[in-house]
N, CA, C and O atoms as a printed pandas DataFrame, in Angstrom:
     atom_number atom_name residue_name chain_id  residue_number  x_coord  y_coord  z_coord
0              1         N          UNK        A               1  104.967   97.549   91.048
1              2        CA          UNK        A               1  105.134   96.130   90.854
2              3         C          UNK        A               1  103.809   95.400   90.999
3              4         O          UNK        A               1  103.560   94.424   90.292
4              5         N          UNK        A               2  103.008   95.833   91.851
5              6        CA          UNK        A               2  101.606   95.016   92.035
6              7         C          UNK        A               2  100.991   95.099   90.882
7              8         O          UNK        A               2  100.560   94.116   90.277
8              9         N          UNK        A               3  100.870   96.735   90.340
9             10        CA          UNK        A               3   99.815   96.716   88.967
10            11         C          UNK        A               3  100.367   95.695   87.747
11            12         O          UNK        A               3   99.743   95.627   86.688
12            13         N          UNK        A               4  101.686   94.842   87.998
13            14        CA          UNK        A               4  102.174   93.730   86.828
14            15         C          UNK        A               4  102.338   92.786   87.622
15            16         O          UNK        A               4  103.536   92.618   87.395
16            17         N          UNK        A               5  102.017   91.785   88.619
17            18        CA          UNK        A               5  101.640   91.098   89.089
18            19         C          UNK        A               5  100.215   90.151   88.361
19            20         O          UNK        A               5   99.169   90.728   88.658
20            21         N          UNK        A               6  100.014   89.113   87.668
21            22        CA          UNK        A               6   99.191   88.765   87.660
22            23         C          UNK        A               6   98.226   88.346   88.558
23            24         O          UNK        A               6   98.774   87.776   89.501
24            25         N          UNK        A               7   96.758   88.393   88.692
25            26        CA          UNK        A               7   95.691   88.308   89.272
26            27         C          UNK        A               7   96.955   86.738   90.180
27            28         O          UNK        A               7   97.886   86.919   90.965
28            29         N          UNK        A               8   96.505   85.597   89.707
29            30        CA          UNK        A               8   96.846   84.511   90.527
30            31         C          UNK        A               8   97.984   84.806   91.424
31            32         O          UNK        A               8   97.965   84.346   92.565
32            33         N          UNK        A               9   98.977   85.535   91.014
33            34        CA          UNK        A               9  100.242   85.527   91.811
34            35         C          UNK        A               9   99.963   86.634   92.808
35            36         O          UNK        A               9  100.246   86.654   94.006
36            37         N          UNK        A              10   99.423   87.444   92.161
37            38        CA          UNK        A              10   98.699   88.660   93.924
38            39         C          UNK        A              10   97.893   87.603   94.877
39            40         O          UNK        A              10   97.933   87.687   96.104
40            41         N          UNK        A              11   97.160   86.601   94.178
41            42        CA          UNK        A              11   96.835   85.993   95.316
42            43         C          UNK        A              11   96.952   84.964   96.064
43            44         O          UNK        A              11   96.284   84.502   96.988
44            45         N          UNK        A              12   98.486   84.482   95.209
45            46        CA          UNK        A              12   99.261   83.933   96.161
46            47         C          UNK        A              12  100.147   84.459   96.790
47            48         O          UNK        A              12  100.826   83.723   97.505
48            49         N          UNK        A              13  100.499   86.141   96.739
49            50        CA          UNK        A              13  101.247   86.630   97.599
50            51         C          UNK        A              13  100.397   86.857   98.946
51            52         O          UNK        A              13  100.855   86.647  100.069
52            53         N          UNK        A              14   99.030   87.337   98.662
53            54        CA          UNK        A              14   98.247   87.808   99.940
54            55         C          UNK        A              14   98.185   86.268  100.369
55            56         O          UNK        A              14   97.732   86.008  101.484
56            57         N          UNK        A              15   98.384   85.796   99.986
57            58        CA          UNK        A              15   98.066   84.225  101.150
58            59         C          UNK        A              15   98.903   84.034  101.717
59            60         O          UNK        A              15   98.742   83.278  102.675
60            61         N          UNK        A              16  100.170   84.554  101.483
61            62        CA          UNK        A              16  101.654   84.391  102.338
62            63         C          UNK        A              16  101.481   85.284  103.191
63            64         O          UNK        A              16  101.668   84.911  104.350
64            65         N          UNK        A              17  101.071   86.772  102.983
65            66        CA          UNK        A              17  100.740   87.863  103.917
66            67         C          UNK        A              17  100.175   87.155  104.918
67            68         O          UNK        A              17  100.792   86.807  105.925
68            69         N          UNK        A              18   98.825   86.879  104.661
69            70        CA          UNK        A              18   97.856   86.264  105.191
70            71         C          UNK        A              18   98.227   85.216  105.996
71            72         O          UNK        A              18   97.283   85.110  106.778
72            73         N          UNK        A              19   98.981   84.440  106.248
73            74        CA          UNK        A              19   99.352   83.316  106.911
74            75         C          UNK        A              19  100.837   83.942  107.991
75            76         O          UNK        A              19  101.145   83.562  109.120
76            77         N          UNK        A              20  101.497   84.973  107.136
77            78        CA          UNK        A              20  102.646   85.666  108.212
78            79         C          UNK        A              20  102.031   86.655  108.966
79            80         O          UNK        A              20  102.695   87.219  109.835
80            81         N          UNK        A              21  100.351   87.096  108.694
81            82        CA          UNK        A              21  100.119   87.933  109.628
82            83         C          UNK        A              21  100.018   87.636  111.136
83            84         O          UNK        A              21   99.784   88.490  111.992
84            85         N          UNK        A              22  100.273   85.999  111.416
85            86        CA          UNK        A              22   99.483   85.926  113.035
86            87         C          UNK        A              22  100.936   85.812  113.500
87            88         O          UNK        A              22  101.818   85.320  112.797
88            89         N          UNK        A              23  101.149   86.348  114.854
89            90        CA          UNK        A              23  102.489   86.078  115.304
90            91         C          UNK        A              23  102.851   84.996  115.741
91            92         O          UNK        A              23  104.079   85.047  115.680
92            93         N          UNK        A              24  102.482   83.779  116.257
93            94        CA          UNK        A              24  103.315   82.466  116.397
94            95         C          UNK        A              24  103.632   81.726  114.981
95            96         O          UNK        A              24  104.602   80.979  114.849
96            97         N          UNK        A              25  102.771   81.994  114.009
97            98        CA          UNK        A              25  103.334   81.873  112.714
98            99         C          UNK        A              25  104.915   82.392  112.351
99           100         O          UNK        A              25  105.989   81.840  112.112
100          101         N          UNK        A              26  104.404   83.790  112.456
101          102        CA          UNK        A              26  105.801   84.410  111.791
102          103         C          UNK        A              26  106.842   83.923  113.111
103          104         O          UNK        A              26  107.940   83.465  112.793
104          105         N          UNK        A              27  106.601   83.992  114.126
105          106        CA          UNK        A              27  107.402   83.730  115.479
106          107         C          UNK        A              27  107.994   82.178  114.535
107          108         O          UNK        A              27  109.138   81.972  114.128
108          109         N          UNK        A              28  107.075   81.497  114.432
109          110        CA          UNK        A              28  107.770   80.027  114.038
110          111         C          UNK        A              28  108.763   79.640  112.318
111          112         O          UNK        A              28  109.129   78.648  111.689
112          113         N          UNK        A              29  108.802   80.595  112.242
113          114        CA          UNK        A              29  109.032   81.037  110.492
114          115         C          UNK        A              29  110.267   81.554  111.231
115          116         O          UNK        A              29  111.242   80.825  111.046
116          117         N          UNK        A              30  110.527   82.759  112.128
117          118        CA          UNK        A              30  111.787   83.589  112.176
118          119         C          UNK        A              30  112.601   82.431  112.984
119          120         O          UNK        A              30  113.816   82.566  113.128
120          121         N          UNK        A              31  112.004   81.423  113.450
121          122        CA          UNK        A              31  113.155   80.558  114.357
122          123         C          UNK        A              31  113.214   79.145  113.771
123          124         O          UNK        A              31  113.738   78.220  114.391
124          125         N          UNK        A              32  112.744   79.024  112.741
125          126        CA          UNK        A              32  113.332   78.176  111.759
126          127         C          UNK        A              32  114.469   78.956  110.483
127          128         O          UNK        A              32  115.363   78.626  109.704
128          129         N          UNK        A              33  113.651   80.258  110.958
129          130        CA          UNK        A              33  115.156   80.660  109.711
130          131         C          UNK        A              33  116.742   81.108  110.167
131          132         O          UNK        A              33  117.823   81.176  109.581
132          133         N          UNK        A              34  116.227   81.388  111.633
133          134        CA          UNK        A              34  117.665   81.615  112.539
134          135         C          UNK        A              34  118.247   80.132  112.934
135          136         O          UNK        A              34  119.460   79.926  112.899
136          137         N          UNK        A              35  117.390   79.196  113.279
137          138        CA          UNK        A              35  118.301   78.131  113.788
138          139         C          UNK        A              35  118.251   76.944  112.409
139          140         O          UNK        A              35  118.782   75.859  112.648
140          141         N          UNK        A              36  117.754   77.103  111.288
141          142        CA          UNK        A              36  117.508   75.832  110.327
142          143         C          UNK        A              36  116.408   74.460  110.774
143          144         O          UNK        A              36  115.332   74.866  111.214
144          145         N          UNK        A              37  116.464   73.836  110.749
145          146        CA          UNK        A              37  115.706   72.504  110.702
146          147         C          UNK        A              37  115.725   71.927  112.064
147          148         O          UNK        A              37  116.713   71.746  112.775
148          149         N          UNK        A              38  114.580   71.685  112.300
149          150        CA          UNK        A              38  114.463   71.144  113.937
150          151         C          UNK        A              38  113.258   70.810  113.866
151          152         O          UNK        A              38  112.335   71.158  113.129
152          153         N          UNK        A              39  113.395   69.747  115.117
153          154        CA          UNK        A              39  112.164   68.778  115.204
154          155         C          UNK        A              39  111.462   69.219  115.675
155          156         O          UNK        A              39  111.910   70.180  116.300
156          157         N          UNK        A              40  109.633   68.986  115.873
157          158        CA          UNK        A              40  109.091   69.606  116.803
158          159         C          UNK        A              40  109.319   69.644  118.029
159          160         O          UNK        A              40  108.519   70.248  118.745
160          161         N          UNK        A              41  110.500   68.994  118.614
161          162        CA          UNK        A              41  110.441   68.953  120.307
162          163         C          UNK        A              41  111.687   70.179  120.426
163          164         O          UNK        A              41  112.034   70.556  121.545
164          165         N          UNK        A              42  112.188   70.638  119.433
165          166        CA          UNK        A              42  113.410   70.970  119.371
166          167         C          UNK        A              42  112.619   72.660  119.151
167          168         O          UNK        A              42  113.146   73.623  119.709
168          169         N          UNK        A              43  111.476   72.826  118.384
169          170        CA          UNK        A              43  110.760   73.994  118.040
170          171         C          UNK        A              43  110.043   74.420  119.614
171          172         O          UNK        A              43  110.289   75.451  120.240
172          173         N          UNK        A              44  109.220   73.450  119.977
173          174        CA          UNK        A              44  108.577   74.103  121.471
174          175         C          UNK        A              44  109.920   74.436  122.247
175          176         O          UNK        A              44  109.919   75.451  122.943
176          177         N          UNK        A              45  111.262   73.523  122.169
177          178        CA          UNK        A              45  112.020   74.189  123.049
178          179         C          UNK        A              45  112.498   75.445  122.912
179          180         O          UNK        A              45  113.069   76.079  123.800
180          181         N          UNK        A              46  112.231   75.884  121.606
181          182        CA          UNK        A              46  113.060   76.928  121.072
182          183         C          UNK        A              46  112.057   77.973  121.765
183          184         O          UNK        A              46  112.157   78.477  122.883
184          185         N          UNK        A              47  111.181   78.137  120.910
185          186        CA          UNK        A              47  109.780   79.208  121.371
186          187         C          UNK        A              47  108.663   78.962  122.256
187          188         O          UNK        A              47  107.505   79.330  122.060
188          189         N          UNK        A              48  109.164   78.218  123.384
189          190        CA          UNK        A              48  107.892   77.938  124.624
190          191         C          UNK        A              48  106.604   77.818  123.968
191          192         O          UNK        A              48  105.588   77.880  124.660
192          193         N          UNK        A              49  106.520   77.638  122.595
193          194        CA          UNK        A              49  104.929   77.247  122.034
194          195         C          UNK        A              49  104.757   75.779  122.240
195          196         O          UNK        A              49  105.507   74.907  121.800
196          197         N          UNK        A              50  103.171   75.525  123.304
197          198        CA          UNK        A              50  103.169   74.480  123.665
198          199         C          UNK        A              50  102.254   73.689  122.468
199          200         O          UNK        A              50  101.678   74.038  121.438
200          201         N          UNK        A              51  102.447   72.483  123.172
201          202        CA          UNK        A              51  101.412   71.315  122.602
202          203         C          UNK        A              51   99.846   72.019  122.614
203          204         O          UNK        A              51   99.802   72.944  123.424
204          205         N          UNK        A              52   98.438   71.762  121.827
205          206        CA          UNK        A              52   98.846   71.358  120.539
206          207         C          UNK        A              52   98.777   72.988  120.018
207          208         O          UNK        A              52   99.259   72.777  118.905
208          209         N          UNK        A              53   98.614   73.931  120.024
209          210        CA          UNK        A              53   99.183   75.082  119.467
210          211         C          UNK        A              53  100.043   75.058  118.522
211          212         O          UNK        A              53  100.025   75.433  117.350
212          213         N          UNK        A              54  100.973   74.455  119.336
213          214        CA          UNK        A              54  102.546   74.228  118.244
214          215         C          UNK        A              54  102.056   73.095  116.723
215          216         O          UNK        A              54  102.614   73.172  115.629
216          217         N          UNK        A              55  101.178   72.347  116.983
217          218        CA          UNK        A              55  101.234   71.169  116.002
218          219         C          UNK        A              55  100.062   72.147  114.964
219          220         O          UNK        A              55  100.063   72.105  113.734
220          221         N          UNK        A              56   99.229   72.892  115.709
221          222        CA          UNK        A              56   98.174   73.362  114.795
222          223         C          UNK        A              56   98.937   75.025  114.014
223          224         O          UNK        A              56   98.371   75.669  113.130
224          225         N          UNK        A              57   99.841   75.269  114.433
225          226        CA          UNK        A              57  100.476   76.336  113.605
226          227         C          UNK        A              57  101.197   75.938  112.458
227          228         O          UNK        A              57  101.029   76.557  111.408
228          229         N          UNK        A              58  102.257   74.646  112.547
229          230        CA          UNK        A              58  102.877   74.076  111.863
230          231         C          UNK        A              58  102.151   73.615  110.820
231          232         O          UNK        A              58  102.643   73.566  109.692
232          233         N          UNK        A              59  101.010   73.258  111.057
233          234        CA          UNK        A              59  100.438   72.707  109.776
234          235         C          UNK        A              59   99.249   73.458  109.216
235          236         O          UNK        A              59   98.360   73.070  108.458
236          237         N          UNK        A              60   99.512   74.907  109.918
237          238        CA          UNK        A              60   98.769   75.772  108.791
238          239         C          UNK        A              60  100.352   76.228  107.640
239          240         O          UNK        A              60  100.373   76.112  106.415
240          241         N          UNK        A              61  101.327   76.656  108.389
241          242        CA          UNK        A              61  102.387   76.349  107.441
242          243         C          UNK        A              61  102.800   75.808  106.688
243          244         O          UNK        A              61  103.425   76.303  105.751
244          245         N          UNK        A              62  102.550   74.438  106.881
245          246        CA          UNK        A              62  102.615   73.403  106.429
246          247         C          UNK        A              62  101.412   73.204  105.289
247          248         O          UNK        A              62  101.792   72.530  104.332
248          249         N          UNK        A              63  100.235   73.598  105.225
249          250        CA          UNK        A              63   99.499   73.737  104.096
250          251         C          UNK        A              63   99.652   74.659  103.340
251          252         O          UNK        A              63   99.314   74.410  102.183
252          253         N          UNK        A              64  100.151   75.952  103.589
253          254        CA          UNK        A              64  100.613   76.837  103.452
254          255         C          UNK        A              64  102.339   77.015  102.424
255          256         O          UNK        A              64  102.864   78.042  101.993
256          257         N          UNK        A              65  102.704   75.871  102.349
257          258        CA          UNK        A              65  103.640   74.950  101.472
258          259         C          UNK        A              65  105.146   76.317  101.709
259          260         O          UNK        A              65  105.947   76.742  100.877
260          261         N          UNK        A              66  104.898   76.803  103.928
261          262        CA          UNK        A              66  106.001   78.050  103.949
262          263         C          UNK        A              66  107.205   76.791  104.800
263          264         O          UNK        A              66  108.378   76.715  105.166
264          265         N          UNK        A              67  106.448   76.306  104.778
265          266        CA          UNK        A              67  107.485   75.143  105.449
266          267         C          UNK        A              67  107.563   73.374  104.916
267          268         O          UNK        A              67  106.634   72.597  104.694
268          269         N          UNK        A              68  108.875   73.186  104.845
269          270        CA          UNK        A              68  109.018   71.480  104.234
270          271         C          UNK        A              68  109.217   71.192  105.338
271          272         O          UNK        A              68  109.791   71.828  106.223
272          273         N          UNK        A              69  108.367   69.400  105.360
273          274        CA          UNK        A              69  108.938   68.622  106.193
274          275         C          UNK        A              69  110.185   67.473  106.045
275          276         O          UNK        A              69  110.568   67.086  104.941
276          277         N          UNK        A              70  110.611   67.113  107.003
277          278        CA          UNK        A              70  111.637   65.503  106.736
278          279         C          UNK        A              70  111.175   64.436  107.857
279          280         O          UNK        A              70  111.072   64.757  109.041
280          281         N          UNK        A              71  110.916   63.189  107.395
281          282        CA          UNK        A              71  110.845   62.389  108.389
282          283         C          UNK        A              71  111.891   61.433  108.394
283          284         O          UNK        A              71  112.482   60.871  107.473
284          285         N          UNK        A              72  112.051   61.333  110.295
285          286        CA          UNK        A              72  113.613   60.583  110.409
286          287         C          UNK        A              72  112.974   59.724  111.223
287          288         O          UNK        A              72  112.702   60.295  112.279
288          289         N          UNK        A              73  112.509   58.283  111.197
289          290        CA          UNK        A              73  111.839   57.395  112.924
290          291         C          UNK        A              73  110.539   57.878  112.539
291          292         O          UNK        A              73  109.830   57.944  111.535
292          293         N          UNK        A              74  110.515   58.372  114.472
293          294        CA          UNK        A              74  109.326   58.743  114.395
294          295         C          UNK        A              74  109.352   60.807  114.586
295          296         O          UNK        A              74  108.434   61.605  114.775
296          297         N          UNK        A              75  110.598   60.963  114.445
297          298        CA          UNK        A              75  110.697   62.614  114.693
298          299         C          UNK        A              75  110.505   63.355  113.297
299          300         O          UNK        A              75  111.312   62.993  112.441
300          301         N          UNK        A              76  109.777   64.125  112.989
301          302        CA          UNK        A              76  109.126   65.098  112.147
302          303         C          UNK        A              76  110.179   66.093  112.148
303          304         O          UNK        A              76  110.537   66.505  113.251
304          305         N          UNK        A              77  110.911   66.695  110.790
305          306        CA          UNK        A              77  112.127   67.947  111.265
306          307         C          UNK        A              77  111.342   68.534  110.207
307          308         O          UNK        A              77  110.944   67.946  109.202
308          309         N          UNK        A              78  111.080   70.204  110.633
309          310        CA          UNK        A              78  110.840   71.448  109.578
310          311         C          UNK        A              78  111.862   72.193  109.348
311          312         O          UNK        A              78  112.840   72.254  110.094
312          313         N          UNK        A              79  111.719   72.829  108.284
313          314        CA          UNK        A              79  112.732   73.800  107.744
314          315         C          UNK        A              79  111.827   74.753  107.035
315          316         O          UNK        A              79  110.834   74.262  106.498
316          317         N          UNK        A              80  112.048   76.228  106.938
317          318        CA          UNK        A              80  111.819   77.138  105.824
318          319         C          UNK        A              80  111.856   76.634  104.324
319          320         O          UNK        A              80  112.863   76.271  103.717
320          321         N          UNK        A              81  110.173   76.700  103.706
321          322        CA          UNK        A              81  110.615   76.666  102.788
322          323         C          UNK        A              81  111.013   77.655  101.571
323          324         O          UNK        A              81  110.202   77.822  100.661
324          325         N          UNK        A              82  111.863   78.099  101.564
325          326        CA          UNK        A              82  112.614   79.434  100.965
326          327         C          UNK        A              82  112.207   80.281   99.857
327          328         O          UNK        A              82  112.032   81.483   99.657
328          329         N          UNK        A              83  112.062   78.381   98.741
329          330        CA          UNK        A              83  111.267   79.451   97.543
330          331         C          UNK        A              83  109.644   79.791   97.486
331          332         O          UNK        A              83  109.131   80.404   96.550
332          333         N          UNK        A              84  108.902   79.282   98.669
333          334        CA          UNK        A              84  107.689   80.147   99.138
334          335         C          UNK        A              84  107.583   81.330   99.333
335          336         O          UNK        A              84  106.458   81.802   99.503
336          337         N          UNK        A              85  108.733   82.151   99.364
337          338        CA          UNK        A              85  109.277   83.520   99.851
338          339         C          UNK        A              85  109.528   84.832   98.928
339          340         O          UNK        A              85  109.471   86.048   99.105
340          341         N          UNK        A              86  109.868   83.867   97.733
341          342        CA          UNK        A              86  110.458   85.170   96.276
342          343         C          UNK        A              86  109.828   85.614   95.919
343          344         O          UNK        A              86  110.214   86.696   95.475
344          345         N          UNK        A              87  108.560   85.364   95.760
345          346        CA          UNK        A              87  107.838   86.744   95.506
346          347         C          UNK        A              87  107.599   87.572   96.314
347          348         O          UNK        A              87  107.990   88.729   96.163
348          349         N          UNK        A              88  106.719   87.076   97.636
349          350        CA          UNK        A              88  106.815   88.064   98.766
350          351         C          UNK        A              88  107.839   89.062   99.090
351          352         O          UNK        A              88  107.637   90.175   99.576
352          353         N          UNK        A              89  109.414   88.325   98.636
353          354        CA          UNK        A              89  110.464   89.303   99.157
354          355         C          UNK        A              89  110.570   90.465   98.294
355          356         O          UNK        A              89  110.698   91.650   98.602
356          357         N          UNK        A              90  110.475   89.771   96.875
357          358        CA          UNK        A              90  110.212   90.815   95.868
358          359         C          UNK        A              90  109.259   91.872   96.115
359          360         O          UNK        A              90  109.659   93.031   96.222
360          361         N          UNK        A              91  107.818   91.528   96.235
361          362        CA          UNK        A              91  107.655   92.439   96.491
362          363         C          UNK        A              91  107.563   93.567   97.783
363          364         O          UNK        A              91  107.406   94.788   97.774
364          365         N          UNK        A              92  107.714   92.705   98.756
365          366        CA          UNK        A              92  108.438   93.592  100.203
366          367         C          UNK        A              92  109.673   94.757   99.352
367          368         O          UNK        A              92  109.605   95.986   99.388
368          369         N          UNK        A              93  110.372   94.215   98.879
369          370        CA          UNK        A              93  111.763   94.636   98.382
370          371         C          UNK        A              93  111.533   96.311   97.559
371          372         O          UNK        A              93  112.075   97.382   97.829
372          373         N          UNK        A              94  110.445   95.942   96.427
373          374        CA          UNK        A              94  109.713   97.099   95.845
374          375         C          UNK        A              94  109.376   98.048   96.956
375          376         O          UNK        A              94  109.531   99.257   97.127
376          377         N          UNK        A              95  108.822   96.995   97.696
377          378        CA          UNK        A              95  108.102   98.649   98.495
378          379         C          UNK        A              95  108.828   99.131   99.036
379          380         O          UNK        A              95  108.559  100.327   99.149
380          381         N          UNK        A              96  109.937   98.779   99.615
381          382        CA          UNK        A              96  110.602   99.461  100.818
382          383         C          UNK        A              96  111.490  100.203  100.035
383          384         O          UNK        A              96  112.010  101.189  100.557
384          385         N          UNK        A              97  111.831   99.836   98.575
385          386        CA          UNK        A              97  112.694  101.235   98.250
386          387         C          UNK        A              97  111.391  102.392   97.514
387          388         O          UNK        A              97  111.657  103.206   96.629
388          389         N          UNK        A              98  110.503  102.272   97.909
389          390        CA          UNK        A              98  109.345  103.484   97.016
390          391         C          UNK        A              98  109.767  104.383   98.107
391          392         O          UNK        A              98  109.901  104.109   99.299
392          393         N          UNK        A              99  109.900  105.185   97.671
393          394        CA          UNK        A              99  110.621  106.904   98.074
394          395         C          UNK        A              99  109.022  107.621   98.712
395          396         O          UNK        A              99  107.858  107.247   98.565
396          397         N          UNK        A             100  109.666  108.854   99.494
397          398        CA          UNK        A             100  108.294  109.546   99.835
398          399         C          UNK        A             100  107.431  110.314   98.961
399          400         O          UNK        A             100  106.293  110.691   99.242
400          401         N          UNK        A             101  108.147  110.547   97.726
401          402        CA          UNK        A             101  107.115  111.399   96.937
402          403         C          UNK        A             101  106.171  110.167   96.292
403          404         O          UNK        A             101  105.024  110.481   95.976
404          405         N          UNK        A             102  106.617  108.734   96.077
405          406        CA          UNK        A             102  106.105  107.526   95.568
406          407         C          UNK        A             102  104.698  106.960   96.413
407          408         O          UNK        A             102  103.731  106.381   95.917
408          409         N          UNK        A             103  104.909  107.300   97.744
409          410        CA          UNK        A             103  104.208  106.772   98.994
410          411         C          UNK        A             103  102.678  108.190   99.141
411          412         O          UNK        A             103  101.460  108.153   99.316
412          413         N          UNK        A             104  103.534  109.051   98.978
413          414        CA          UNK        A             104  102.525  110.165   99.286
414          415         C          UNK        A             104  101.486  110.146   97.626
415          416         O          UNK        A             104  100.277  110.305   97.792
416          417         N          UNK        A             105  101.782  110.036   96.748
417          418        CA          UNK        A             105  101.007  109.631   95.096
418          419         C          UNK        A             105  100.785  108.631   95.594
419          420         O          UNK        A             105  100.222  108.142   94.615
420          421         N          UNK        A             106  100.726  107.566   96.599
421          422        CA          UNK        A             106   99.734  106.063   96.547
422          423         C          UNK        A             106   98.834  106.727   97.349
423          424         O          UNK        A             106   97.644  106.562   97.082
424          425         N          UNK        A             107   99.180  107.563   98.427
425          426        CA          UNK        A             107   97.664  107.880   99.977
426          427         C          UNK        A             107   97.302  108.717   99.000
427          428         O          UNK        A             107   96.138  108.318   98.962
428          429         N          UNK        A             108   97.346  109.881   97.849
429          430        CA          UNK        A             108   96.657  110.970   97.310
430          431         C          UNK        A             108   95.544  110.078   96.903
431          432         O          UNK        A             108   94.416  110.305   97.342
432          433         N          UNK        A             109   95.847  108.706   95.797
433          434        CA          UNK        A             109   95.561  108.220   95.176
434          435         C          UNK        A             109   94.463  107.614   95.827
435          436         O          UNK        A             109   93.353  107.715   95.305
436          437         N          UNK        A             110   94.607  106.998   96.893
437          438        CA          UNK        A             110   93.396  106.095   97.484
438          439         C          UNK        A             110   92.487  107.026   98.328
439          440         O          UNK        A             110   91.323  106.726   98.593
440          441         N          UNK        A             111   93.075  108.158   98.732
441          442        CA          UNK        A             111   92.324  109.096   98.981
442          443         C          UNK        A             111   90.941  109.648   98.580
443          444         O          UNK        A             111   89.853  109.918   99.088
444          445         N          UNK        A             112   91.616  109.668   97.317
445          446        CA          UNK        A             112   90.778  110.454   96.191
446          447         C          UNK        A             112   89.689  109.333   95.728
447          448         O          UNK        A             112   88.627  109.581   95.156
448          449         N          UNK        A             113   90.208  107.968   96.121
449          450        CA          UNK        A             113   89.015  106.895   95.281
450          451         C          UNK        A             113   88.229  106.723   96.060
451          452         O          UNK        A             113   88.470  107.133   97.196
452          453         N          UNK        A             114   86.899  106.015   95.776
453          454        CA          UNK        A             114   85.785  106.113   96.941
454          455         C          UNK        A             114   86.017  104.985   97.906
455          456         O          UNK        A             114   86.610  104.006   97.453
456          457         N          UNK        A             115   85.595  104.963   99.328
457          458        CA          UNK        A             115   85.564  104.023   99.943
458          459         C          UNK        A             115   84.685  102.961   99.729
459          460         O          UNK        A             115   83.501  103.039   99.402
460          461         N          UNK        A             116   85.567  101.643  100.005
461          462        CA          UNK        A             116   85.028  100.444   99.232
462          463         C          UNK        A             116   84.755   99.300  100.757
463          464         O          UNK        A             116   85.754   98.936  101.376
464          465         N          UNK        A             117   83.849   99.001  101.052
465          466        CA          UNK        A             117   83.467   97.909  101.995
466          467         C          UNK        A             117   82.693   98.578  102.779
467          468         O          UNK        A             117   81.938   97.889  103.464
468          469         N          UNK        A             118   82.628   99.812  102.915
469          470        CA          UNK        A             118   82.019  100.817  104.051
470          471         C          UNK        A             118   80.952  100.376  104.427
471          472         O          UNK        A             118   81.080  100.709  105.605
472          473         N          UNK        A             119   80.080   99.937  104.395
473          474        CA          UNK        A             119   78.412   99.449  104.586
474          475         C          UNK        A             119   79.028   98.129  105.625
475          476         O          UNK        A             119   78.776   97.994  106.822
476          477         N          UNK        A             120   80.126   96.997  104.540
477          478        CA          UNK        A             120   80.114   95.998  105.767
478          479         C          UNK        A             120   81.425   95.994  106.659
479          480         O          UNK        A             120   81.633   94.980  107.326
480          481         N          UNK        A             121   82.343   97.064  106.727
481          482        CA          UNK        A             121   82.824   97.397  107.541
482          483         C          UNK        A             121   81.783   97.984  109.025
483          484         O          UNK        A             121   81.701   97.367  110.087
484          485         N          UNK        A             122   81.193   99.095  108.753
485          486        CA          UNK        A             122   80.351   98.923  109.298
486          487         C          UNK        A             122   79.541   97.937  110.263
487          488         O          UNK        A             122   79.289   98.187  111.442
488          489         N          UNK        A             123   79.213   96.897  109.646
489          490        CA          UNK        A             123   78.221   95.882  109.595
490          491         C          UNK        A             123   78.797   94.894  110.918
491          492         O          UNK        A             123   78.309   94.502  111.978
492          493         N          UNK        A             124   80.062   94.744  110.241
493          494        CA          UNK        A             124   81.048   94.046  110.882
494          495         C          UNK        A             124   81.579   94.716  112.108
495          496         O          UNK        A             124   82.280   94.044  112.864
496          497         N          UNK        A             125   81.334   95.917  112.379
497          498        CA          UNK        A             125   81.618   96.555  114.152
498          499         C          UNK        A             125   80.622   96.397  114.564
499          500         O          UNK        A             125   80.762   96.276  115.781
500          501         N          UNK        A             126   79.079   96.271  114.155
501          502        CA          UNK        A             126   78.588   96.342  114.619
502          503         C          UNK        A             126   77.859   95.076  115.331
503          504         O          UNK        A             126   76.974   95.263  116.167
């Protein structure tokens, strides 16, 4: 599925990766999708993520267009935003049914190709 992926949409999937990789992210993503829409006072209560932590995660999400807002007063409510998700799920979905003979032809494969960053991998431990 990746090799028919166009260039732009691989890299708007790695930006979803990329933004679900830190855990109070995804932490704040899995408890908006278990409890729905809640305010921020209603989110720190949920996941002990304090002030401003909590406001600076939300609005990498929030640029991140993985979460909509609503304003009610002066209370701010988030929700999942869902169709930020269909491709990612899609392709989560691909991978997890690739079988072991499918998985073992991807490691032969990258195996066999040369290593790529090595100098600033390197560079970068050091």
């Amino acid at each position: 599925m990746a090799d028919t992926l166009p260039a732009p949409d691989l890299e708007a999937l790695a930006e979803v990766m990329r933004t679900l990789g830190h855990d109070t992210r995804l932490r704040l993503i899995a408890t908006l999708l278990a409890q729905g829409e809640k305010s921020v006072g209603e989110i720190e209560a949920l996941t002990g993520i304090g002030q401003p932590g909590l406001s600076q995660q939300l609005g990498v999400l929030r640029k991140a267009e993985l979460v909509q807002t609503r304003r009610a007063a002066k209370q701010v409510y988030y929700s999942v935003a869902s169709d930020a998700f269909i491709a990612a799920a899609a392709f989560l979905t691909a991978l997890a049914r690739t079988g072991p003979a499918e998985m073992a032809a991807l490691a032969d494969r990258k195996a066999a190709s040369p290593a790529r960053g090595s100098a600033a991998m390197f560079a970068k431990i050091l």
